[in-house]
C-alpha positions in Angstrom: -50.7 -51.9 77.0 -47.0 -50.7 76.7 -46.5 -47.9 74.7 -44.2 -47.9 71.5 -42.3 -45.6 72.5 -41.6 -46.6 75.8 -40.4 -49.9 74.9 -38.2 -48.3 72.4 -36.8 -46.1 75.2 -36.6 -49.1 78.0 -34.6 -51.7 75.9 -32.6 -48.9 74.1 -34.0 -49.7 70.8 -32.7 -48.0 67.4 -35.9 -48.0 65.9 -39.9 -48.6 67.0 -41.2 -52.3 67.2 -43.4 -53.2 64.7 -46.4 -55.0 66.9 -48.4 -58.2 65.8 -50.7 -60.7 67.7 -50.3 -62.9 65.1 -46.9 -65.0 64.3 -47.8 -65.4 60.4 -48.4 -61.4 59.5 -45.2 -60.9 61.6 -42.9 -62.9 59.7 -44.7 -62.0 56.2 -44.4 -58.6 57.4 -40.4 -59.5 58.6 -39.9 -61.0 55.3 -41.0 -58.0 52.9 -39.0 -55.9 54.6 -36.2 -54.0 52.3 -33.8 -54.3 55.4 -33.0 -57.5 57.6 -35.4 -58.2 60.5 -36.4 -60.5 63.0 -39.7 -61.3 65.1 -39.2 -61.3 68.6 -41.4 -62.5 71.7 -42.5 -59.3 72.6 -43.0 -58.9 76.8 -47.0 -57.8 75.9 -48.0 -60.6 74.6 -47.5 -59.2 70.9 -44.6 -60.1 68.5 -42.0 -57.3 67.5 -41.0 -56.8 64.2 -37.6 -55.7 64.9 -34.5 -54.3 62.9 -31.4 -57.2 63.0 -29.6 -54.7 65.8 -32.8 -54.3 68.0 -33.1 -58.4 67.6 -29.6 -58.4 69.3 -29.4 -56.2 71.9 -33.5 -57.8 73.0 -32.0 -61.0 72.9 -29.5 -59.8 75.5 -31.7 -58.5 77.7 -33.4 -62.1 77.7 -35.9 -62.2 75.0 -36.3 -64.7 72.6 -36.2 -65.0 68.6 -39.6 -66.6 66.9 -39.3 -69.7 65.1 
């Protein structure tokens, strides 16, 4: 499994993913957030739980936004 850190590191993320395999406790956990974030199909086979900055610059690099 990728590490935390160095998916932080590869993408040049501001902040650590939050990981989840399941879509429900990512949004829930998305959605008590004090800040804005956004889940994200995560390259591992997890979902990220990602700050609204990190969503953007993984979306440009080609990953997509969970609905």
């Amino acid at each position: 499994m990728t590490t935390i850190q160095s998916i932080k590191k590869t993408y040049g993320l501001k902040n650590n993913p939050d990981m989840f395999t399941n879509l429900a406790s990512a949004k829930r956990w998305a959605n008590n957030s004090t800040k804005l974030h956004e889940v994200v199909l995560g390259d591992n086979g997890y979902y990220w739980v990602v700050c609204f900055s990190d969503a953007q610059r993984l979306v440009f690099a080609g990953f997509e936004i969970a609905k």
